[in-house]
C-alpha positions, 0 to 999 in steps of 0.5 A: 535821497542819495543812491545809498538811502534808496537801495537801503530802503528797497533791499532793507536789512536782513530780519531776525527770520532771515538771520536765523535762516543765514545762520543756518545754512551756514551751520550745515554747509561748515559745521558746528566744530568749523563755525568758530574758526569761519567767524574768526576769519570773517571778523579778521577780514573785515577789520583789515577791510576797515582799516584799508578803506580807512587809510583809502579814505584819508590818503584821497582826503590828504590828496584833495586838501593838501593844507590839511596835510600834516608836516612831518616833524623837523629836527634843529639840524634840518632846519638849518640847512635848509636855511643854508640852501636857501641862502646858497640858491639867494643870488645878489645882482647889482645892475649894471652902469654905463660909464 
């Protein structure tokens, strides 16, 4: 049992009682005209902090396998001249001979 498991098993998940019981302090503490706008505003925030540690987590599983890494696309042009520069950095040496 990792970490997680155990303090979901200690804490547990709000029941229906203490959902209605949320639901109502937050219904006197913003009002029922406010409570659309407070739920769209919690909706939006929690998409952009699913989409963050999305990208997070990829970013550090990219970082830790870079083989999975996809390459980036490359055109006919780029390709040759990156065969030219490895050509151009390819130096032929002849050894040398003593007379």
């Amino acid at each position: 049992m990792n970490g997680q498991e155990f303090v979901t098993m200690a804490i547990g998940w709000p029941g229906p009682g203490e959902m209605l019981l949320i639901f109502l302090i937050v219904l006197l503490l913003f009002g029922g005209s406010k409570l659309p706008e407070v739920a769209r505003s919690m909706g939006k925030a929690m998409r952009a902090f699913r989409e963050e540690s999305s990208a997070l987590r990829r970013e550090l599983e990219e970082a830790a396998n870079p083989e999975l890494k996809p390459t980036p696309p490359t055109s006919p042009q780029a390709k040759a001249d990156e065969t030219k520069s490895q050509e151009a950095k390819t130096i032929d040496v002849k050894p040398e001979t003593k007379a």
